[in-house]
DRENKOL-235898 format. One line per 2 residues: number of its first residue (from 1); for each residue x, y, z of C-alpha. Coordinates in steps of 0.001 Angstrom, whole numbers. Layout:
BEGIN
NUM) X:Y:Z | ...
***
This chain:
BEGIN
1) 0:0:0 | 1328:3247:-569
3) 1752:6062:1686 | 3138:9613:1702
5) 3054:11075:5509 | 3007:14952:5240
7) 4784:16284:8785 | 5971:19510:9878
9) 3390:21733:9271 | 1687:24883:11806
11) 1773:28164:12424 | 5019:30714:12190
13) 5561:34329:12161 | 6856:35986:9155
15) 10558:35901:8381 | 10222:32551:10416
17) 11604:28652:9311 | 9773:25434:8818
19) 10846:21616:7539 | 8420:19548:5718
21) 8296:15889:5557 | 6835:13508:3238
23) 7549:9985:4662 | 6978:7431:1699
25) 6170:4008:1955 | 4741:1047:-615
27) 6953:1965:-4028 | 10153:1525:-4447
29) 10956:5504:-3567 | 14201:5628:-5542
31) 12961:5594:-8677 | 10755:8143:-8477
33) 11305:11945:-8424 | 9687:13770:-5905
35) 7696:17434:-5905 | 5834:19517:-3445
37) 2882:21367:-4357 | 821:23688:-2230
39) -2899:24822:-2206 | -3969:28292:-813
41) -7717:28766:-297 | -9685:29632:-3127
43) -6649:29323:-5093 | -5305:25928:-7474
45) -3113:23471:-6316 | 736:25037:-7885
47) 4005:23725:-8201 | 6164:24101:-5645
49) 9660:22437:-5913 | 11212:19907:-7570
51) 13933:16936:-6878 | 15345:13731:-9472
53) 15150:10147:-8286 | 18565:10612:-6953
55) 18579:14163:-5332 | 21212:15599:-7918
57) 18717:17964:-9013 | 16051:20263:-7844
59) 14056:22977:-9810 | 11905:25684:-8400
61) 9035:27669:-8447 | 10030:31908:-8941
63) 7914:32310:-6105 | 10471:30251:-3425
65) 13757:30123:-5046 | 16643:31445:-2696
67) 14042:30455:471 | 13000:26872:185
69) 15380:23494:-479 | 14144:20418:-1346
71) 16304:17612:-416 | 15293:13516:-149
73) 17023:11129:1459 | 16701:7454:-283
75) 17789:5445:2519 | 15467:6697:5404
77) 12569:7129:2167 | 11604:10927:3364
79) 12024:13929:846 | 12033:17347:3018
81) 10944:21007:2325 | 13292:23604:3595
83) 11261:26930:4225 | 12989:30053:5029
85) 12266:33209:5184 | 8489:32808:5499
87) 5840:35451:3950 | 1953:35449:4460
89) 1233:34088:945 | 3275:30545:1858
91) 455:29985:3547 | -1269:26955:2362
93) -1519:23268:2570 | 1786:21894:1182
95) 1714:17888:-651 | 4207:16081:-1639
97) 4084:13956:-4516 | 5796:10762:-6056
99) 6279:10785:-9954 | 7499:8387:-12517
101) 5604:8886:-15348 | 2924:8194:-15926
103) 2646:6818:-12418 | 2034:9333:-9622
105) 930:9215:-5611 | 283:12283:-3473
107) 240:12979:-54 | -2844:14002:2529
109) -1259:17531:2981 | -159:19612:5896
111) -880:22996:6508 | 1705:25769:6915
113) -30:29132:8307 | 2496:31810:8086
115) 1016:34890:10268 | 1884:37388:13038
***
């Protein structure tokens, strides 16, 4: 069965620092790249970040370059989200999601709230 466990998630004050989690479980997690999306309200589900199958590579969206990092770590199975440097319109529910076309899993979510 396959799982992706969103952690790390909650409230922080502008300027502040979080790390995401996406815990995977059920595919062999290696061969798959991994992405985080997030969701504001009212708004659609957007691109996020971006890392290969082996980590060698990430991509980002303009939005969070220079703030966020997206590293994995294929032994333990867990890709993280690096979040610096927090502003109000973070806020949203951040996913992770498994890829290797045209395969794909997400995660449940967690919610980042970035206010004073």
């Amino acid at each position: 069965q396959v799982q992706l466990v969103e952690s790390g998630g909650g409230l922080v004050q502008p300027g502040g620092s979080l790390r995401l989690s996406c815990a995977a479980s059920g595919f062999t997690f290696r061969d798959y790249a991994m992405q985080w999306y997030r969701q504001a309200p009212g708004k659609e589900r957007e691109f996020v970040a971006a890392a290969n199958s082996l980590g060698t590579d990430a991509r980002y969206a303009d939005s969070v370059k220079g703030r966020f990092t997206i590293f994995r770590d294929n032994v333990i199975t867990t890709v993280y989200l690096q979040m610096n440097s927090l502003k109000p319109e973070d806020t949203a529910v951040y996913y992770c999601k498994a890829v290797r076309n045209p395969t794909f899993y997400w995660g449940q979510g967690t919610q980042v709230t970035v206010s004073s």
